[in-house]
N, C-alpha and C positions, 0 to 999 in steps of 0.2 A: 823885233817881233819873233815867237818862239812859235813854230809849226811841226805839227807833228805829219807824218811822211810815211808812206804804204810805197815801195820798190818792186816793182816784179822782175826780174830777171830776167836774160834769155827772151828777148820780147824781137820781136818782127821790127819794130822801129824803137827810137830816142823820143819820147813825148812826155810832156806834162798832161793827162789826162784830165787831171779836173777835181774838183774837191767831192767828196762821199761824206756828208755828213763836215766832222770840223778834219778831217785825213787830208789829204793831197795826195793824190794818185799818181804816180810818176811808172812806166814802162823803159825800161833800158835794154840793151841789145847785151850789155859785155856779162862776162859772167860774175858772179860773185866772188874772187882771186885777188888778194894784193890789191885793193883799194880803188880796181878798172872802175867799180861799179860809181862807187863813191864817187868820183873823179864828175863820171856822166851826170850823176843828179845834183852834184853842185854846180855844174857848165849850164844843163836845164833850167836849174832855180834861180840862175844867173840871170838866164837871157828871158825865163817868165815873170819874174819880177825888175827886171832891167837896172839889177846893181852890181858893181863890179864882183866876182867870186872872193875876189879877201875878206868880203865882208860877210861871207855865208862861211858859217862852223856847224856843225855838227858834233852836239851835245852825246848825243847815247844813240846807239846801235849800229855802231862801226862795223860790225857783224854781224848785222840784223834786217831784215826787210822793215822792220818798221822803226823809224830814227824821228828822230828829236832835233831838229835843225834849230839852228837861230839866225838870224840876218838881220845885220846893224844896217843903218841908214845913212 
C-alpha cells in the first residue's frame, strides 16, 4: 500500500490524526533534525496500522512534511 502523509512538527502530542481527503494526518512532538521525526511517524504508522515497522519505508520526502510512505504486508 503506498500513502501519502501530511507531518506537523513540534506538536503537543505523537498521533495519527486521521485521513483529510486521501492525506494521513500524523502530529509528532520531536523536531525535524537527523531523522527524530521520521523515526516517530514510522513507530505511529506501525502501531496504526498494526504491522511490524520493517515493513514501512518511506519513498520521498525524507525532508519533507509531506512523504510518500509505503507499507508491505
Amino acid at each position: 500500500m503506498i500513502l501519502q502523509v501530511k507531518v506537523i512538527t513540534k506538536a503537543s502530542e505523537n498521533k495519527v490524526v486521521g485521513f483529510e481527503g486521501d492525506i494521513l494526518k500524523i502530529k509528532c512532538t520531536e523536531v525535524p533534525e537527523k531523522g527524530k521525526a521520521n523515526e516517530v511517524v514510522i513507530k505511529l504508522i506501525s502501531d496504526y496500522y498494526n504491522v511490524p515497522k520493517r515493513n514501512i519505508k518511506i519513498l520521498r520526502g525524507h525532508k519533507s512534511s509531506k512523504k510518500t510512505i509505503q507499507i508491505d504486508s
